[in-house]
N, C-alpha and C positions, 0 to 999 in steps of 0.2 A: 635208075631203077635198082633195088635192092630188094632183090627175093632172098630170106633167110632160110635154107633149107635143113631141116630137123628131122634126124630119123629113132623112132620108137619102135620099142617092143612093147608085148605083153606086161614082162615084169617093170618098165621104166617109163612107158605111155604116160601113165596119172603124174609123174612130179614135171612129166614136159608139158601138157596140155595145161595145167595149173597155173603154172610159169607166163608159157605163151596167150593161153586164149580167155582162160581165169580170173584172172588178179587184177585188182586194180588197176595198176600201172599196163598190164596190156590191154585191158576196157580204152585205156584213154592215148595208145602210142598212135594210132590213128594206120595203122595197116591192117592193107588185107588179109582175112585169114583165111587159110585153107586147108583141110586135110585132107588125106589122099593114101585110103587102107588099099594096100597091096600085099600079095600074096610073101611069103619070104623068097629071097633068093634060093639058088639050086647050089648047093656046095661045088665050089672051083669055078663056077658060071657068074655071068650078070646077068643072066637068066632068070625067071621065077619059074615055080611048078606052075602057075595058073598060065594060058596062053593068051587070056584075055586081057590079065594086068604088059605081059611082053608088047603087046599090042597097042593099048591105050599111054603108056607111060611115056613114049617119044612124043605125040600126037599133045596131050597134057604140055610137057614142059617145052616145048616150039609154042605151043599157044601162047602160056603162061610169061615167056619170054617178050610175046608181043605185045599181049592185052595189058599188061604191068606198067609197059615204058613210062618212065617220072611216079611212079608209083613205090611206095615201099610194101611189100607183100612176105608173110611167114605161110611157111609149109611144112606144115608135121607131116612127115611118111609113117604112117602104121603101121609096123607090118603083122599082118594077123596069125603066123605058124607057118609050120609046117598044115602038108595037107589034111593028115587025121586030127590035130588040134582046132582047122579053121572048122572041118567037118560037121564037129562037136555041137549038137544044137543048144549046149548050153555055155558060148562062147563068149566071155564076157563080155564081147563090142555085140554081139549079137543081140542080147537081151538089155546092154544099158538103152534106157528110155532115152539118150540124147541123141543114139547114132543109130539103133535097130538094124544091122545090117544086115543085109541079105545075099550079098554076092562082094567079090575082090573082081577088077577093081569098085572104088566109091570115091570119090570125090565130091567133097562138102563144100560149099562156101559157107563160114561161122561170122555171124551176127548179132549185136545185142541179148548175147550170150546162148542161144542157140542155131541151128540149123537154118540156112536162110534159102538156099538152094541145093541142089545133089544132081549127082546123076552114079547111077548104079551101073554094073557091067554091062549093061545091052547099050550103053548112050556114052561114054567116058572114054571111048576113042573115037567117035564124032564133030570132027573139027567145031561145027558152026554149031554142037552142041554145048561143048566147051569152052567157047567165046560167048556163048551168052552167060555161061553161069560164071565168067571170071568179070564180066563186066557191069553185072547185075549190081544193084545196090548204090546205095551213095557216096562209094568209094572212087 
């Protein structure tokens, strides 16, 4: 198993997404994809401001570890700001039509170039919530 793990910002999101989930040649490498917007880290910590992404983020990559095996799988980490930036209702992950988001964490499964599964902050530290959306699909 080979999970590629990918971390974005704001300003560098667009030329990793493009890259990974985009372009022809990742249409056709035949991994799983997956994104996975978290809150930013807390200066000096591995901590985030948000307590729900600190929560769900273990839970997520113990899964992701098992559901994977013999699998090759990419993970873009998002990170959506600071707190008054994610706040912002006019956030750019918030309002693009492909990810609509509503809360950190979110974790996507990306399909056939969009959206094939999710779970939002109330479900994204849910073991057997998490195992289904990593094993979903015909991957």
């Amino acid at each position: 198993m080979t999970v590629e793990k990918v971390d974005a910002t704001l300003a560098d999101f667009g030329a990793h997404f493009d890259r990974l989930f985009a372009s022809p040649a990742a249409a056709a490498d035949g991994k799983v994809k997956l994104l996975l917007f978290l809150a930013d880290r807390e200066p000096g910590s591995s901590l985030t401001w948000c307590p729900d992404c600190n929560v769900a983020e273990p839970v997520i990559y113990e899964r992701l570890e098992e559901a994977m095996r013999g699998k090759d799988a990419v993970l873009l980490r998002a990170y959506v700001g600071d707190k008054p930036t994610w706040r912002d209702p006019a956030h750019p992950w918030r309002v693009d039509l492909r990810f609509e988001l509503k809360g950190v964490p979110t974790l996507i499964r990306w399909e056939g170039g969009a959206a094939a599964a999710r779970l939002g902050d109330e479900e994204a530290q849910l073991k057997d919530k998490v195992d289904a959306l990593l094993v979903a699909g015909g991957n």
